[in-house]
C-alpha positions as a Markdown table, in Angstrom:
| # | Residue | x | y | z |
|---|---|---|---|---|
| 1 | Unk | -37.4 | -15.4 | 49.0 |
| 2 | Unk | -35.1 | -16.0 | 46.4 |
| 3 | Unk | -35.7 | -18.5 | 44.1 |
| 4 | Unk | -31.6 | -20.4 | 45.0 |
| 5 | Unk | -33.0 | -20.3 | 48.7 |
| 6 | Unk | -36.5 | -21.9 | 48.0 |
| 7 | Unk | -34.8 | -24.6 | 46.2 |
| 8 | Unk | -32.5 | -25.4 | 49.1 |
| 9 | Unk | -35.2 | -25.1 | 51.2 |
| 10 | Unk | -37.0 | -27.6 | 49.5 |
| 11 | Unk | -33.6 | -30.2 | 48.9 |
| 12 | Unk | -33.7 | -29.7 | 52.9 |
| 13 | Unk | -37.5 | -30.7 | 53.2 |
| 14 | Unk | -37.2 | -33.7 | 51.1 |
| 15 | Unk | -34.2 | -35.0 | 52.5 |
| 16 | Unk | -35.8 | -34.7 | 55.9 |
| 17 | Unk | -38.5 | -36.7 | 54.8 |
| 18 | Unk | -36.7 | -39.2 | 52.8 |
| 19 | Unk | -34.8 | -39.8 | 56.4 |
| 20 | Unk | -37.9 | -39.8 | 58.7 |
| 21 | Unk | -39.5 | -42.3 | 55.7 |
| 22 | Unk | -36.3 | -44.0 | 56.0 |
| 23 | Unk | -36.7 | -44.4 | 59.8 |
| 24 | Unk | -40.6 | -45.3 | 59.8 |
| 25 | Unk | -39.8 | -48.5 | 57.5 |
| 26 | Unk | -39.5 | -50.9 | 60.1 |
| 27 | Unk | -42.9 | -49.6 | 61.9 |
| 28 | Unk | -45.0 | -49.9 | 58.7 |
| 29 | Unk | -44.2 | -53.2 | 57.7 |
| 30 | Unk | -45.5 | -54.7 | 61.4 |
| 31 | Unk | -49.0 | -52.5 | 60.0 |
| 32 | Unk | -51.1 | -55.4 | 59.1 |
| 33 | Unk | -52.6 | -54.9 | 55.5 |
| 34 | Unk | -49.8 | -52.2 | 54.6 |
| 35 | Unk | -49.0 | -53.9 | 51.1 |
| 36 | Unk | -51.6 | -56.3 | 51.3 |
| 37 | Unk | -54.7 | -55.0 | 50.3 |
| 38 | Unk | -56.8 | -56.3 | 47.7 |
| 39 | Unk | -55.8 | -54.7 | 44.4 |
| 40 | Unk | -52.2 | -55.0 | 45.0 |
| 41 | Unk | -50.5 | -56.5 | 42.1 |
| 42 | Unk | -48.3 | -59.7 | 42.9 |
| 43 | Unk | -46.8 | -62.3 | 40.6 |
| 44 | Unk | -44.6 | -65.1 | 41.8 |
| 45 | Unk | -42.8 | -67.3 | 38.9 |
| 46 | Unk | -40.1 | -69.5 | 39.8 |
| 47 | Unk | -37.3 | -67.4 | 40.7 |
| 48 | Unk | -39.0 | -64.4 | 39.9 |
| 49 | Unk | -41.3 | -61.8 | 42.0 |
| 50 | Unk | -42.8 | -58.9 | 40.8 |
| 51 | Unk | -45.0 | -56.8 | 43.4 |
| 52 | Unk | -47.0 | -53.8 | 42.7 |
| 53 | Unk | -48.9 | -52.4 | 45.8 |
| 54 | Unk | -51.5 | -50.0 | 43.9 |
| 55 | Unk | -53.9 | -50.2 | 46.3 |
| 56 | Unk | -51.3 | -49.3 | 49.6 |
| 57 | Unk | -49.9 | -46.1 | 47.0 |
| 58 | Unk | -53.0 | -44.8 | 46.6 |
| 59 | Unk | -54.6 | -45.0 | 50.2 |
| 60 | Unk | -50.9 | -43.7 | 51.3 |
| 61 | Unk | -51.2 | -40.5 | 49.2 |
| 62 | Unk | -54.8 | -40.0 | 49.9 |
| 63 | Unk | -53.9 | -40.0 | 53.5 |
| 64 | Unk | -50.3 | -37.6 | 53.0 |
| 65 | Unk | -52.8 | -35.3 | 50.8 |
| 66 | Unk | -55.5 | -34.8 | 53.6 |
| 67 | Unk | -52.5 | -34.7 | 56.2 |
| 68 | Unk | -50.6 | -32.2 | 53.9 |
| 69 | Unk | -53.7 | -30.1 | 53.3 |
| 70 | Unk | -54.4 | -30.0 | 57.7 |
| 71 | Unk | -51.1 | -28.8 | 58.5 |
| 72 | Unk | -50.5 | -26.7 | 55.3 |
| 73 | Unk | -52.6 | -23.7 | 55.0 |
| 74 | Unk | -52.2 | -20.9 | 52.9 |
């Protein structure tokens, strides 16, 4: 494979799963403790929110990794 047609191939993947992400928002937010979990970082100040789920991103790509690495064998 040419290295032109394996980056298309990947703009192609990504853009696939930037949509289906895209598409999935409204489902994960009913998820109960989705952004919620303790060691996510909050701070609310009078007209002013910061929020930084570290916990949720790192369970998320724990789960994508172990997904990725079932369906993705080489």
């Amino acid at each position: 494979m040419s290295r032109v047609s394996a980056l298309s191939r990947g703009f192609v993947i990504l853009g696939i799963v930037l949509v289906a992400a895209g598409l999935l928002m409204p489902v994960l937010r009913k998820v109960p403790y989705l952004g919620r979990l303790p060691g996510d970082i909050r701070i609310e100040r009078p007209g002013f929110t910061f929020f930084f789920p570290l916990t949720t991103s790192i369970l998320l790509s724990i789960v994508i990794s172990l997904a990725a690495r079932l369906f993705v064998r080489r």
